[in-house]
N, C-alpha and C positions, 0 to 999 in steps of 0.2 A: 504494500500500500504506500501511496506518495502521500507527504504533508505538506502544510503548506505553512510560509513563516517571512520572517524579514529577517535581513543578515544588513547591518550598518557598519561601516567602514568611516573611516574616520582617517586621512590620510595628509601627514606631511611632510612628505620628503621630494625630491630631485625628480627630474624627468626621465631618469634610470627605473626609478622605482615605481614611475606611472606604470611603465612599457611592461615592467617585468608583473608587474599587477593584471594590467590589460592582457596578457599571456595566460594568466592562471581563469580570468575570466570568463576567455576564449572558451579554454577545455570544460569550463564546465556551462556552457551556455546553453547544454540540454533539462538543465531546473532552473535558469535564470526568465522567470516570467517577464519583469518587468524592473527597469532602472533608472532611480531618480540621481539627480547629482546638484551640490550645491556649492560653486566655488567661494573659496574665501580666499583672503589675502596670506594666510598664516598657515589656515588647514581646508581640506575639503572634506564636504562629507557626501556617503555616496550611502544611498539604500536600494537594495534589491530583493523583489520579493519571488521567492524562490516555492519550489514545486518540484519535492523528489523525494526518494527513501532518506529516510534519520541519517543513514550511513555515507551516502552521497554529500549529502548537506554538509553533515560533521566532517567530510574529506575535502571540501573547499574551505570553511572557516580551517580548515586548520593549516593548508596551503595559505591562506594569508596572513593567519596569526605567527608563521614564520618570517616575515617581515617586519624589521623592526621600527619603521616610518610606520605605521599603519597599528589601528588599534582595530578592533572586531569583536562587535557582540553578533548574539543571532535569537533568535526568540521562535519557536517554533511552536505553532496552536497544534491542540488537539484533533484539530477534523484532519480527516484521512476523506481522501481522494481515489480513485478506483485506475489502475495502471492505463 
């Protein structure tokens, strides 16, 4: 069963660290529903609300939470979605 949830990024570093962000985005933009972004001068923040197994989900925050520019929470509801 797929959930459904929002994953918030929180990101301030270099144009290196967009790209290599934007790359890990890529690979998983089979539960990436929808993406908001809000630049700031200091930090951006970026939310995306996602649509996939617990396990899929917890394998992208955690590919980002290995970035040390970059903060990431995720908040996933309980409704289940049918594959």
């Amino acid at each position: 069963m797929k959930r459904i949830g929002v994953v918030g990024i929180v990101l301030k570093g270099d144009r290196e660290t967009v790209m290599e962000m934007q790359s890990v985005l890529s690979d998983f933009s089979d539960i990436i529903a929808g993406r908001m972004g809000v630049p700031r001068k200091d930090a951006n923040a970026i939310a995306l609300i996602v649509e996939g197994s617990q396990e899929r989900i917890s394998a992208l925050t955690g590919r980002l939470g290995k970035f040390p520019s970059l903060s990431v929470k995720s908040a996933l509801t309980s409704f289940e979605v049918a594959d």
